[in-house]
C-alpha positions as CSV (number, residue, x, y, z in Angstrom):
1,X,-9.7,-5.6,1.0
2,X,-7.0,-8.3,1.2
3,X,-4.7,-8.8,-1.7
4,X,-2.0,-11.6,-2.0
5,X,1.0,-9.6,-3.7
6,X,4.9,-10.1,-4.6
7,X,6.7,-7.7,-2.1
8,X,10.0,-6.5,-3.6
9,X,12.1,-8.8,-1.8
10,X,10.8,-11.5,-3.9
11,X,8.5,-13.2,-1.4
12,X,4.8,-13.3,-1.9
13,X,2.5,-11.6,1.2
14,X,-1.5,-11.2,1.6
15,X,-1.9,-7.7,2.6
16,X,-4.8,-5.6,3.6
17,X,-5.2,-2.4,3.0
18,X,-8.3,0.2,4.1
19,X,-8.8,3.8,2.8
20,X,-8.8,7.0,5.5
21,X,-8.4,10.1,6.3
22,X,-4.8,11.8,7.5
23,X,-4.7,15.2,7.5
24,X,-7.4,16.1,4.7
25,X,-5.6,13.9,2.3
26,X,-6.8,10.4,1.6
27,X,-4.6,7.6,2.4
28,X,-4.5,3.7,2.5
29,X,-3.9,1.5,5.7
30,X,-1.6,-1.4,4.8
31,X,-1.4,-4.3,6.9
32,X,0.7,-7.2,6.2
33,X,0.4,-11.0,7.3
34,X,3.7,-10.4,9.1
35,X,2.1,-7.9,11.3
36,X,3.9,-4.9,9.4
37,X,2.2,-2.1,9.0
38,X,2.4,0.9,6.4
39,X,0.3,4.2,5.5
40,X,0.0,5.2,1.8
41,X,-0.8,8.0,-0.1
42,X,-0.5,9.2,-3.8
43,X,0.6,12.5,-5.0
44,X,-0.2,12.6,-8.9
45,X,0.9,9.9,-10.2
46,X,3.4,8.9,-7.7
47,X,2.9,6.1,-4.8
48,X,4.0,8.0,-1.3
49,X,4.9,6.1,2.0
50,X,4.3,7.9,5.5
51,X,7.8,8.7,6.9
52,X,7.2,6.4,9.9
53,X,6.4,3.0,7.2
54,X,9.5,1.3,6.2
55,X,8.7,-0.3,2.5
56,X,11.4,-0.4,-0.6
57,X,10.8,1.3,-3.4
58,X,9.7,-2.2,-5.7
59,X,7.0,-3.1,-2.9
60,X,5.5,0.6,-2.8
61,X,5.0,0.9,-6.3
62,X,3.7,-3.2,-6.2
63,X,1.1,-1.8,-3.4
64,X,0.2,1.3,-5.4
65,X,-0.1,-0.7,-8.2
66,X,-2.3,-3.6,-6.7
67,X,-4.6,-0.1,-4.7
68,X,-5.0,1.5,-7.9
69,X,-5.9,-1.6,-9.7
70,X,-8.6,-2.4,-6.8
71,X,-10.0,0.8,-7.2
72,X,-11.0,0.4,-10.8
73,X,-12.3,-3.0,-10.6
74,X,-14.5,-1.9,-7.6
């Protein structure tokens, strides 16, 4: 699913993101138009980041937001 978003920076980005498997919990693949890429995962309520993905606070949550929101329009 591809997504046009506003990263936290303030500049708008189509991202991509895919739903897997890491580790028996269920993640998202992000991929940005910049060639950044990040791996998600929620714990409760709260947006997670893989230690290795590099995202601010504002554009996790943004993501999170725009995955969850994906998920109940679907």
């Amino acid at each position: 699913m591809s997504y046009k978003v506003m990263m936290g920076n303030g500049t708008e980005q189509m991202i991509r993101f895919d739903p897997a498997e890491f580790k028996n919990l269920k993640v998202w693949n992000v991929s940005f138009d910049n060639g950044q890429k990040a791996m998600l995962y929620k714990l409760g309520n709260e947006w997670m980041q893989h230690n290795e993905s590099e995202l601010d606070s504002n554009s996790l949550l943004t993501i999170g937001k725009q995955i969850d929101h994906s998920l109940t329009e679907g």
